[in-house]
N, C-alpha and C positions, 0 to 999 in steps of 0.2 A: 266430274260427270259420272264415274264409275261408282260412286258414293250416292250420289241423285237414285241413280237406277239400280243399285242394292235395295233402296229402301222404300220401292213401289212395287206392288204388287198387281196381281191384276183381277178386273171386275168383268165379270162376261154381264150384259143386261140382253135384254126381250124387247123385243117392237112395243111403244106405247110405255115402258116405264117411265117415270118419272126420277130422275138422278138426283137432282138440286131443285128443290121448292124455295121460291122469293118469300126473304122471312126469317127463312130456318139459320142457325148458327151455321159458319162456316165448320164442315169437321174433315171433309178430304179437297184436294187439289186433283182434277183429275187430263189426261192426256190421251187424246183418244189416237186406238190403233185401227180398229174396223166399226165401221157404220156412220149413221147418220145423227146428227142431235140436231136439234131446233131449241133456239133461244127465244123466253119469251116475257113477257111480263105483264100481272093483271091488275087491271085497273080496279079503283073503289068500287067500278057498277060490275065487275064481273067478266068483264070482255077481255082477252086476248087478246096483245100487241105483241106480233111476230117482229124479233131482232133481228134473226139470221139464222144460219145453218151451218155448218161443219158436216164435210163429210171424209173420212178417211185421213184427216189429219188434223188438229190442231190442239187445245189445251185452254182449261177453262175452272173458274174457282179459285181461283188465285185472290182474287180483291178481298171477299171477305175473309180472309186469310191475312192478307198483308194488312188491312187496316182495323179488324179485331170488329167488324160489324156485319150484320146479315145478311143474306142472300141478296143482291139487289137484282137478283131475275132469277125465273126459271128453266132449267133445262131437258127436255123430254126425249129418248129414244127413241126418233123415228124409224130407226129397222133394226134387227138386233145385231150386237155390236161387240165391243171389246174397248174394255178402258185401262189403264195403268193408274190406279191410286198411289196416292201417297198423304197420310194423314196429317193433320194440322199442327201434332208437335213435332215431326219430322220433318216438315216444310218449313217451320218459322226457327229453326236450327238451322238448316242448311241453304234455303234459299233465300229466305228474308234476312238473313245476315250481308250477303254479299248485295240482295237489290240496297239496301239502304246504304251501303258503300257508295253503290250506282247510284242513289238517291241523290246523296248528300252531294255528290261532285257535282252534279247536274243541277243542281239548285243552286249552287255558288255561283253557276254558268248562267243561267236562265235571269237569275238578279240584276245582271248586270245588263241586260236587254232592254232596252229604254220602253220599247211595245208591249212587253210583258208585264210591264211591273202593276198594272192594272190589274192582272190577273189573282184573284183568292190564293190562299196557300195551296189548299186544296185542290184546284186547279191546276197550279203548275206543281204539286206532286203528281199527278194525271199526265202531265206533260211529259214529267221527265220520265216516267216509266214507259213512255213511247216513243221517248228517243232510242236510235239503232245506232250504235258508232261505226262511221265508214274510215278507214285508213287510207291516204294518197299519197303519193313520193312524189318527190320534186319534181314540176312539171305537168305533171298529171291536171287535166282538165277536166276541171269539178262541173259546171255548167257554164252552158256555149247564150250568148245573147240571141237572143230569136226561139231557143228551144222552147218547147209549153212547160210550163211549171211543172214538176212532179213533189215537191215537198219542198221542207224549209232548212237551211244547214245554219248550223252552229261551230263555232272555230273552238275546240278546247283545247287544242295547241298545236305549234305553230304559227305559219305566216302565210297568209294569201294574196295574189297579186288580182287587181279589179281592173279588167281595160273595156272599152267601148269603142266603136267603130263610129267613124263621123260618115260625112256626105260621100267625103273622098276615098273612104274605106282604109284610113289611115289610124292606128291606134293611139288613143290618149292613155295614158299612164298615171 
């Protein structure tokens, strides 16, 4: 971590700049500390498709960085701000070393998913970069039957027990 944050520096921007144009070469990774950004992307006719917004935290530029291809959106200051760069051979030294660690493991995991294997490569590289690893100790109750969904779990090690509740409220195992 202490190596990550030696080697960003910081960007102050202005309401209305423009950070990262859809297109352009990936050249910084950036991590915002103050303000607001809007994500967007423009169509062949010209029009602006709003993704989202950030405001006062999050991190953004990453993808063309990690897969060595263009802008696929762009990002504009909506008020002015403060960013943490950090440039593209700094990044693909220190952090693209270890996601493809986290790549490779998580792709070996994913393969072996019977519903998955439909999926492009390319896709489930998209996948596994949005896996979050949760850690549980023994006993720990991962998800109760009747809860609403919140996401999908994957077992990359260990052992899970699966039980259900019948009529009688009695547990099958």
């Amino acid at each position: 971590m202490s190596e990550v944050l030696d080697a960003m520096f910081e960007r102050k921007v202005e309401e209305g700049e423009l950070v990262i144009r859809q297109g352009d070469d990936g050249d910084y990774f950036y991590v915002i500390e103050k303000g607001t950004f809007q994500f967007f992307i423009t169509g062949e006719d010209g029009e602006e498709k709003i993704l989202g917004e950030y405001t006062d935290s999050g991190s953004f530029g990453e993808l063309a960085l990690m897969y060595n291809m263009p802008r696929s959106a762009s990002v504009r200051a909506r008020s002015k701000g403060s960013l943490w760069a950090m440039s593209r051979q700094t990044f693909r030294k220190i952090v693209l070393k270890r996601a493809f660690l986290k790549r490779k493991v998580y792709e070996e995991l994913l393969e072996k998913v019977e519903m998955l294997k439909s999926l492009e490569s390319y896709e489930r590289m998209n996948l596994c970069d949005a896996l979050t690893p949760k850690k549980y100790s023994d006993g720990d109750l991962i998800i109760k039957e009747g809860d609403e969904a919140d996401g999908m779990y994957f077992i990359e090690q260990g052992t899970v027990r699966v039980t259900k509740t019948n009529e009688v409220n009695e547990m099958n195992f």
